[in-house]
Backbone as CSV, one residue per row, in Angstrom:
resi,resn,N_x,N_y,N_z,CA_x,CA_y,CA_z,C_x,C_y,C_z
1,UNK,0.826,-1.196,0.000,0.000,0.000,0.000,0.871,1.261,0.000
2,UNK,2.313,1.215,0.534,3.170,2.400,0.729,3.416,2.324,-0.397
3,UNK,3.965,1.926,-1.159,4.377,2.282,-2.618,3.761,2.243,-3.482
4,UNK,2.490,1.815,-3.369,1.326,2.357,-4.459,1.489,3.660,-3.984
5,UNK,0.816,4.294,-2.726,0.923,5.468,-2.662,1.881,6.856,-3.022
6,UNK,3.329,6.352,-2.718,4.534,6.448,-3.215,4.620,6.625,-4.455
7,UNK,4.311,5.852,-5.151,4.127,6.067,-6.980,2.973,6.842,-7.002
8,UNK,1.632,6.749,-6.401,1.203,7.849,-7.258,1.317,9.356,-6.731
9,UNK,2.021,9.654,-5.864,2.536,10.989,-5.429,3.759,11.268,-6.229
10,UNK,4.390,10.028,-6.919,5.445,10.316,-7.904,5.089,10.515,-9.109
11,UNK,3.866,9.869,-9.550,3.841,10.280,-11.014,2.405,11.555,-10.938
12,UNK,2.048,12.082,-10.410,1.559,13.140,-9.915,2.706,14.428,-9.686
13,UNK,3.614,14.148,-9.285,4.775,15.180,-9.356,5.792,15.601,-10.726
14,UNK,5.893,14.074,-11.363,6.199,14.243,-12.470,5.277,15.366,-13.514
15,UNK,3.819,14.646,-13.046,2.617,15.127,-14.461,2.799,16.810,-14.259
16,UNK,3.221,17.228,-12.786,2.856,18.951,-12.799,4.244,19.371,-12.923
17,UNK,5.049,18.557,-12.991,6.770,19.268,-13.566,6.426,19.326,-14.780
18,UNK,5.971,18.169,-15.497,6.319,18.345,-16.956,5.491,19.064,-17.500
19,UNK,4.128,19.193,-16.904,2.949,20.750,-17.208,3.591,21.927,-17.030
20,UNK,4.268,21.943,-16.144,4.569,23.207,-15.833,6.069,23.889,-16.855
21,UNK,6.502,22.729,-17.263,7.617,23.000,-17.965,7.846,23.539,-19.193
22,UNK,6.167,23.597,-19.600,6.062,24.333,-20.821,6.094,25.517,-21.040
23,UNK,6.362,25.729,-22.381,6.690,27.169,-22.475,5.419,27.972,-23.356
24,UNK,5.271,29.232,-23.540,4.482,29.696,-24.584,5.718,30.609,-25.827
25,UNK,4.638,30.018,-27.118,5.125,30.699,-28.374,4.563,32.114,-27.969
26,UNK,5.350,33.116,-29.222,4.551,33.890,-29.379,4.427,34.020,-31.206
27,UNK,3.579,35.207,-31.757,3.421,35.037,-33.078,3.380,36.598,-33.406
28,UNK,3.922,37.133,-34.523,3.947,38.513,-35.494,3.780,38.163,-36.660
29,UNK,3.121,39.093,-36.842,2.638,39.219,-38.355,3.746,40.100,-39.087
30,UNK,4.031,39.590,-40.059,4.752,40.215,-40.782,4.672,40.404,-42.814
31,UNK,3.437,40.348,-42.214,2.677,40.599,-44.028,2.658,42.157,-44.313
32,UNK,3.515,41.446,-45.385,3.490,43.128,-46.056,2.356,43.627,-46.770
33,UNK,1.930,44.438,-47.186,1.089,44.888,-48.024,0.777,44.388,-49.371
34,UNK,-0.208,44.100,-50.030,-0.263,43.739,-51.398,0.441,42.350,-51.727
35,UNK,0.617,41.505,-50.771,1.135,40.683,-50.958,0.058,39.452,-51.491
36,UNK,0.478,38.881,-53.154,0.043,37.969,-53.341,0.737,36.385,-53.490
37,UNK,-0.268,35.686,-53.466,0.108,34.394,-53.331,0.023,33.561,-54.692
38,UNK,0.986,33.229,-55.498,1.103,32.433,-56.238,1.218,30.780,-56.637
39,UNK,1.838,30.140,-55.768,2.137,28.845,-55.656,1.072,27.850,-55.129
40,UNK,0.224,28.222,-55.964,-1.465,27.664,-56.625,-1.085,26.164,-56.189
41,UNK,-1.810,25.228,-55.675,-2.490,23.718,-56.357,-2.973,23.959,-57.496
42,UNK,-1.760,23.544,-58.925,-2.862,23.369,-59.964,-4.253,22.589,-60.244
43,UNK,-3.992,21.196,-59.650,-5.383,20.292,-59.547,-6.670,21.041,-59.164
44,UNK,-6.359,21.969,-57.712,-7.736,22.790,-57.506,-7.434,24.003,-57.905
45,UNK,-6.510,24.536,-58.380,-6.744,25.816,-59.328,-7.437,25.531,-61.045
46,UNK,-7.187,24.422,-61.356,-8.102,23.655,-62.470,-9.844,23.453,-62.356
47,UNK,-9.762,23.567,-60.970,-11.426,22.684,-60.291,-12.207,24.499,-60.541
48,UNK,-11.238,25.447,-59.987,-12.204,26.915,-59.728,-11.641,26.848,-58.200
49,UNK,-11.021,25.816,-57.572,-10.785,26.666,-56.401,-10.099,27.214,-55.942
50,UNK,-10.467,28.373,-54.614,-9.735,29.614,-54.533,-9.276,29.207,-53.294
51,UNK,-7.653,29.708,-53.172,-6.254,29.489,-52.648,-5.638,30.780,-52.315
52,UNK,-5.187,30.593,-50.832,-4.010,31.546,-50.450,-3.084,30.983,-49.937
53,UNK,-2.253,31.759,-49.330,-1.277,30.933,-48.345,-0.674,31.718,-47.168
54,UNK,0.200,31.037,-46.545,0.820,31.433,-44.902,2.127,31.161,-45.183
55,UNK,3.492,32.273,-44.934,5.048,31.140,-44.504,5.185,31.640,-43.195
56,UNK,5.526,30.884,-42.618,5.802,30.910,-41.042,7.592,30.764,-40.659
57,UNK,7.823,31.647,-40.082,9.345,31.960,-40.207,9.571,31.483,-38.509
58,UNK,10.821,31.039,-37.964,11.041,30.504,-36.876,12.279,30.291,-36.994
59,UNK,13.208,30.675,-35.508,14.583,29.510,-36.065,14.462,28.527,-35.741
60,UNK,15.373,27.842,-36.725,16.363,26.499,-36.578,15.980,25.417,-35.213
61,UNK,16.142,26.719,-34.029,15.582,25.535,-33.046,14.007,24.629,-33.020
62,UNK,13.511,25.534,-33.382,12.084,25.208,-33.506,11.836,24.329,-34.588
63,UNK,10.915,23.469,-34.139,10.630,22.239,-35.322,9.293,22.492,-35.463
64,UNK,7.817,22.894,-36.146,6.691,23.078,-35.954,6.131,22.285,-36.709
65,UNK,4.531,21.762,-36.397,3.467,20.914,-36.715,2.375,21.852,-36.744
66,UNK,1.568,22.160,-37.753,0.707,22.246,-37.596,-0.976,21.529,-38.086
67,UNK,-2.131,21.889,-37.615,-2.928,21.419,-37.539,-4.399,22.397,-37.354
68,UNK,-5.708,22.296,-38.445,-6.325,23.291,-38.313,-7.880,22.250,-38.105
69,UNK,-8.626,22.974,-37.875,-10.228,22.536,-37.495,-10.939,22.185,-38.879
70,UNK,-10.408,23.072,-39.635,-11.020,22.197,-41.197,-10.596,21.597,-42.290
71,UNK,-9.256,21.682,-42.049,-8.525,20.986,-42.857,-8.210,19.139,-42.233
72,UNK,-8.191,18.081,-43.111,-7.678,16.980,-42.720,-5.922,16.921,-42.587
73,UNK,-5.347,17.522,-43.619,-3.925,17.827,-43.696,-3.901,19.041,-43.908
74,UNK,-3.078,19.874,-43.151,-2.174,21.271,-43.437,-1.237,20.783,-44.898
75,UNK,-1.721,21.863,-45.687,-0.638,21.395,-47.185,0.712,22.531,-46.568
76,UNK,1.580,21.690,-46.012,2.504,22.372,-45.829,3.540,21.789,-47.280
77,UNK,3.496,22.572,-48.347,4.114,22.472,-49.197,5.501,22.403,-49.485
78,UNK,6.284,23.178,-48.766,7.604,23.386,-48.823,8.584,23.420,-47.868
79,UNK,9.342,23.534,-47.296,9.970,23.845,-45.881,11.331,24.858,-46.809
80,UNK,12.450,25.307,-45.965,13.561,25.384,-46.653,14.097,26.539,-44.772
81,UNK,15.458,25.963,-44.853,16.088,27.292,-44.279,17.162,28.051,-44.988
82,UNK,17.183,29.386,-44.664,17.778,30.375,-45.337,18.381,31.221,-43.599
83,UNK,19.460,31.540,-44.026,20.281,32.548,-42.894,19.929,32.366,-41.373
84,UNK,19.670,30.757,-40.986,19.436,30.388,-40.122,18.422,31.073,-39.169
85,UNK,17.306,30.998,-40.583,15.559,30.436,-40.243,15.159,29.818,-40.910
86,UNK,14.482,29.205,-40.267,13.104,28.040,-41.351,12.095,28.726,-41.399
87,UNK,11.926,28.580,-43.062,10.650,29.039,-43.363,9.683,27.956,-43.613
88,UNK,8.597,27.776,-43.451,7.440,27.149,-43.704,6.056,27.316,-44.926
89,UNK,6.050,27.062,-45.705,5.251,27.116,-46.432,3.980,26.755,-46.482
90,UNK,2.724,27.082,-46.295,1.407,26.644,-46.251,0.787,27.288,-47.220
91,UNK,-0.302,26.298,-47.824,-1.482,26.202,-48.879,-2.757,26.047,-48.169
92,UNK,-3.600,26.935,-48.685,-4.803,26.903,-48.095,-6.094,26.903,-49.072
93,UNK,-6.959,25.952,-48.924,-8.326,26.262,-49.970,-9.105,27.237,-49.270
94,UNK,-10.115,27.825,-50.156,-10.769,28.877,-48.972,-12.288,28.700,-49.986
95,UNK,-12.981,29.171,-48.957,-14.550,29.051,-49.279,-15.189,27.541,-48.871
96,UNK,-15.825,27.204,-50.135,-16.500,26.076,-50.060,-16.195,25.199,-51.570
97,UNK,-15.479,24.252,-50.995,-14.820,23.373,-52.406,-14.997,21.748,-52.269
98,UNK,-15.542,21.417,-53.458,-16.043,19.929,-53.223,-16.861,19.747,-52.409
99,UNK,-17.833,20.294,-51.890,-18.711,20.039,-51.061,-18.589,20.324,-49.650
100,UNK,-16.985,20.656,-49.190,-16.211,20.371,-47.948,-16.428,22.466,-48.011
101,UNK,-16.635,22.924,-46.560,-16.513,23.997,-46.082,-15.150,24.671,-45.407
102,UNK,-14.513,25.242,-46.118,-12.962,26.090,-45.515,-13.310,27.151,-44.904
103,UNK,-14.403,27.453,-44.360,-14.187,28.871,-43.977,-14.274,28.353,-42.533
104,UNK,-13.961,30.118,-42.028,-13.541,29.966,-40.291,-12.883,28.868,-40.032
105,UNK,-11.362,28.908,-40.505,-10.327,28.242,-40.287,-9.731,28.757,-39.240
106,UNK,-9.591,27.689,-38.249,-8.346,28.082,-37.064,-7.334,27.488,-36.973
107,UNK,-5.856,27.944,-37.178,-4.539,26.899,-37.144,-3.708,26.649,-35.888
108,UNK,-3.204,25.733,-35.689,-3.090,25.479,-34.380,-1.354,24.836,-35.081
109,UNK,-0.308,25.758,-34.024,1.174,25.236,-34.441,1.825,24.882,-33.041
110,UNK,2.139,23.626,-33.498,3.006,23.360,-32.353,4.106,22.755,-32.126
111,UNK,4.835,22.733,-30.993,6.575,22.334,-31.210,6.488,21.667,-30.054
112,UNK,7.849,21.197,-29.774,8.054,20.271,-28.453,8.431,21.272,-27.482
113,UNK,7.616,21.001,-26.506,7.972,21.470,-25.005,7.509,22.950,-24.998
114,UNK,6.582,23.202,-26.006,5.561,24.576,-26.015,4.235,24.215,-26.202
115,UNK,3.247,24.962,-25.147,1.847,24.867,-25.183,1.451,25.270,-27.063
116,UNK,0.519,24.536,-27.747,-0.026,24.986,-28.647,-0.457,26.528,-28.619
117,UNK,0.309,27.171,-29.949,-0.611,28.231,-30.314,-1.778,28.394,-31.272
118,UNK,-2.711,28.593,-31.243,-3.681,29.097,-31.970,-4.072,30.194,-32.524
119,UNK,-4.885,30.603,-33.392,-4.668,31.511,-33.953,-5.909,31.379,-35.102
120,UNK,-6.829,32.741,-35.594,-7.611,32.601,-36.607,-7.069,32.679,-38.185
121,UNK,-7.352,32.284,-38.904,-6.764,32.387,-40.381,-7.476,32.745,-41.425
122,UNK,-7.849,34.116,-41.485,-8.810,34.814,-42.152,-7.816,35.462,-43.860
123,UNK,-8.245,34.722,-44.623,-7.093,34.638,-45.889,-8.318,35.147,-46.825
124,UNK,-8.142,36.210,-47.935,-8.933,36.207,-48.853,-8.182,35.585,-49.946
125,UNK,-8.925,35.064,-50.979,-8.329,34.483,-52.239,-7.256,35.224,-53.001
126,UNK,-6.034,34.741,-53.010,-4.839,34.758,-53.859,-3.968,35.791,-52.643
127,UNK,-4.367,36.147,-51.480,-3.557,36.625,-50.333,-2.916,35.602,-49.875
128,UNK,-1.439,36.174,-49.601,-0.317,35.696,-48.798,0.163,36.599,-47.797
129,UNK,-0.047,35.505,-46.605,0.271,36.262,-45.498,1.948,36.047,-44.796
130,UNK,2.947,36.709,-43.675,3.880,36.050,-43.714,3.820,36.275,-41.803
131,UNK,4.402,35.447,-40.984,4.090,35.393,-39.575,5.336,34.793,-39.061
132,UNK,5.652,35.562,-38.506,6.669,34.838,-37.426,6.446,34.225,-36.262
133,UNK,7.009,32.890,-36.143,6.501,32.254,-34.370,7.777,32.168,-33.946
134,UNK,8.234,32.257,-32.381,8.908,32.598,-31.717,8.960,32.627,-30.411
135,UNK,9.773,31.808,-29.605,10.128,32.287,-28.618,10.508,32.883,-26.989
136,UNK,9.296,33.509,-26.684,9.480,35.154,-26.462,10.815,34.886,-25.159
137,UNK,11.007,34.021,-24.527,11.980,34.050,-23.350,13.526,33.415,-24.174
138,UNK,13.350,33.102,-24.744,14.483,32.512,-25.657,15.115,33.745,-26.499
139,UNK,14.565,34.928,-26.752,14.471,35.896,-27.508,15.499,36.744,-26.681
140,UNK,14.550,36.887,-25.783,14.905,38.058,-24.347,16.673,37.573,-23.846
141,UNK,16.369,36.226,-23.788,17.912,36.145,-22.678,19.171,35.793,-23.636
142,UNK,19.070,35.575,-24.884,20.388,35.647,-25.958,20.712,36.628,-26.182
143,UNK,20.016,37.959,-25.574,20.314,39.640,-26.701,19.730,39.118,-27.797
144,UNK,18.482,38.916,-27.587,17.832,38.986,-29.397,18.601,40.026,-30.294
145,UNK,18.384,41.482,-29.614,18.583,42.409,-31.057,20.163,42.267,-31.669
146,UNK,21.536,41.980,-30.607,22.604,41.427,-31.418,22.845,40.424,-31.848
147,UNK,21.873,39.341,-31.608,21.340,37.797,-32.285,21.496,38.417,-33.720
148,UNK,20.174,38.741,-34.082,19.767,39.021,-35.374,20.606,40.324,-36.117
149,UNK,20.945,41.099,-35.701,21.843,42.201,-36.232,22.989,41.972,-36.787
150,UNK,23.934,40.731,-35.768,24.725,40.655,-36.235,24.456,39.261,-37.612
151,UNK,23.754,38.738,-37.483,23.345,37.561,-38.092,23.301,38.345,-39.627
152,UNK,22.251,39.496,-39.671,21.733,40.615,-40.562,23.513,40.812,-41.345
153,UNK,24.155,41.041,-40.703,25.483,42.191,-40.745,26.547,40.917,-41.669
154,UNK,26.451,39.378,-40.943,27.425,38.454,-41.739,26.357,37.883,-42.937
155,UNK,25.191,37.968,-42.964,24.699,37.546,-44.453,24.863,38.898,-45.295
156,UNK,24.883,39.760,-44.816,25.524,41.419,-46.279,26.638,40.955,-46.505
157,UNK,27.720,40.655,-45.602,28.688,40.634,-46.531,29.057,38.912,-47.213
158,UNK,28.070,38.730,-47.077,27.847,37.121,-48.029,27.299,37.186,-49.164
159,UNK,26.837,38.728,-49.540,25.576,39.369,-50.614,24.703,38.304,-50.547
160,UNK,24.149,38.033,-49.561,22.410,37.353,-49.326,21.879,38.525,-49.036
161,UNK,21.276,39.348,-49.628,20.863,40.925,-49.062,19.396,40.402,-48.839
162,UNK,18.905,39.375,-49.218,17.164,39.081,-48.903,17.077,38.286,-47.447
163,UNK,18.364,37.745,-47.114,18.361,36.746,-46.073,18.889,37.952,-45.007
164,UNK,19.741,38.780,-45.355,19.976,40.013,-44.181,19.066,41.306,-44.154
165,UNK,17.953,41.422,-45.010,17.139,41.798,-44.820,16.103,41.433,-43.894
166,UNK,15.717,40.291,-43.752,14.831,39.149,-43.071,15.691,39.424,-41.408
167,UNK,16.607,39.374,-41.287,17.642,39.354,-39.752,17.269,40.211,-39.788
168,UNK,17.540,41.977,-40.375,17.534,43.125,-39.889,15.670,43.413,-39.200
169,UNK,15.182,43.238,-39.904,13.721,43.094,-39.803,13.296,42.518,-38.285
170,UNK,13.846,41.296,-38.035,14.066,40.525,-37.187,14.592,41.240,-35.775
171,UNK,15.375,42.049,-36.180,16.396,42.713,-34.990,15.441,43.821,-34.695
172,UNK,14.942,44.705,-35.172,13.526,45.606,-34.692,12.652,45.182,-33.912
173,UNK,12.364,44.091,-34.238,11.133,43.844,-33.211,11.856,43.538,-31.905
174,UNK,12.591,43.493,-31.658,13.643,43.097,-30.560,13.482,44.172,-29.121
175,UNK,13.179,43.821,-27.516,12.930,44.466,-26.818,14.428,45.687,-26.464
176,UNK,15.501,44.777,-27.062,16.693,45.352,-26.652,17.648,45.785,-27.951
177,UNK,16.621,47.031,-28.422,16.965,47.563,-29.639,18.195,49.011,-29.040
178,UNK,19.454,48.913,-29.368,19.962,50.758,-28.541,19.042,51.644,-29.260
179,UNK,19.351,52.508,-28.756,18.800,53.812,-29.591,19.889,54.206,-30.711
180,UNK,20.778,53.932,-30.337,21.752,54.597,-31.441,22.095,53.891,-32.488
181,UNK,21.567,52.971,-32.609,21.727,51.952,-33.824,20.457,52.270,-34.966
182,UNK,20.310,52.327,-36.249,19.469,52.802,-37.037,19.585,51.726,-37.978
183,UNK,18.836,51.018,-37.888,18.064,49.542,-38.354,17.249,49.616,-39.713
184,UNK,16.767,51.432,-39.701,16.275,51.354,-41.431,17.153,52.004,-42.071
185,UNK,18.259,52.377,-41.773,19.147,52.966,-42.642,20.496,51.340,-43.158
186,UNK,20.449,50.470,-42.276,20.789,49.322,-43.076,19.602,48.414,-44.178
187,UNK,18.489,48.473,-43.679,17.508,48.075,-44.670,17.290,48.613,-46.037
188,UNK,17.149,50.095,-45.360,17.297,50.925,-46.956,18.677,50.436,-47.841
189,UNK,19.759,50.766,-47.615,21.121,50.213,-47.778,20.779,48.859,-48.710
190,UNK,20.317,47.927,-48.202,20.128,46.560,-48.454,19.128,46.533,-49.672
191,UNK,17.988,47.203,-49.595,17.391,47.449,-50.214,17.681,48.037,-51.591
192,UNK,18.671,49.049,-51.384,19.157,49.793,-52.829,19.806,48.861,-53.776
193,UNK,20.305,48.048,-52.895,21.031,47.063,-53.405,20.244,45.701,-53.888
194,UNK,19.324,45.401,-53.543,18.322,44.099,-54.436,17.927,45.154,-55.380
């Protein structure tokens, strides 16, 4: 009877360590304006149906799954990393196709040893959206903003100016930005140059 009891005060201690051990994502939007989405499903761009998409940017550490309420599979189409982030690629049907209803889509991304995030996914046809997940305590205690700055600073002189664009971008949103550092005057810079 002592070590039944014993075990289950042990695996009761375990269950609220390893609850408690989780972390939360966080998520930014980072859709630019006018941004369209090209990289169609021809099969349902053949049928009439209408398609947008999502890339979801994260580093390297992060491995993500996601999973939505109306979809059976997330068409995660592509993966790729560039300047040490992974980008993610998602395809989305929207409306009502084949009989099956896409609207009021909610996506749900998740990684190991982080509570699921959720999130609504309100896409009009041929919109591409772009979102960053992240983080937020992992961010804070590396010096995010010389994480990404300098990250920004060794892909320029690699002339990846789209991949140190993406870092510099990256380094703004950062809680521990100096003041004396001017973050759109390297973008612009970068910019003149694509």
């Amino acid at each position: 009877m002592k070590k039944k009891l014993t075990l289950i005060y042990l695996l009761l201690f375990l269950s609220f360590t390893v609850s408690f051990a989780q972390k939360n994502l966080e998520i930014k939007d980072n859709t630019s304006s006018m941004s369209v989405f090209i990289d169609k499903d021809t099969v349902v761009n053949n049928a009439g149906g209408k398609q947008a998409g999502i890339t979801i940017q994260c580093s390297t550490e992060l491995k993500l799954t996601f999973t939505s309420n109306v979809d059976k599979i997330v068409d995660v189409y592509n993966t790729e990393v560039k300047g040490g982030i992974r980008y993610y690629y998602l395809r989305f049907i929207l409306g009502i196709y084949r009989g099956q209803d896409y609207r009021n889509r909610k996506l749900e991304v998740s990684a190991q040893g982080f509570y699921p995030l959720k999130f609504d996914v309100n896409l009009q046809p041929s919109e591409s959206k772009s979102y960053e997940i992240f983080d937020p305590v992992a961010r804070l205690s590396s010096g995010c903003f010389n994480q990404f700055y300098n990250e920004g600073v060794d892909l320029f002189r690699k002339a990846l100016y789209q991949e140190a664009r993406v870092k510099y971008r990256l380094s703004m949103g950062c809680n521990d930005v100096p003041p004396e550092v001017n973050i759109n005057e390297k973008i612009t810079i970068n910019d003149t140059i694509l």
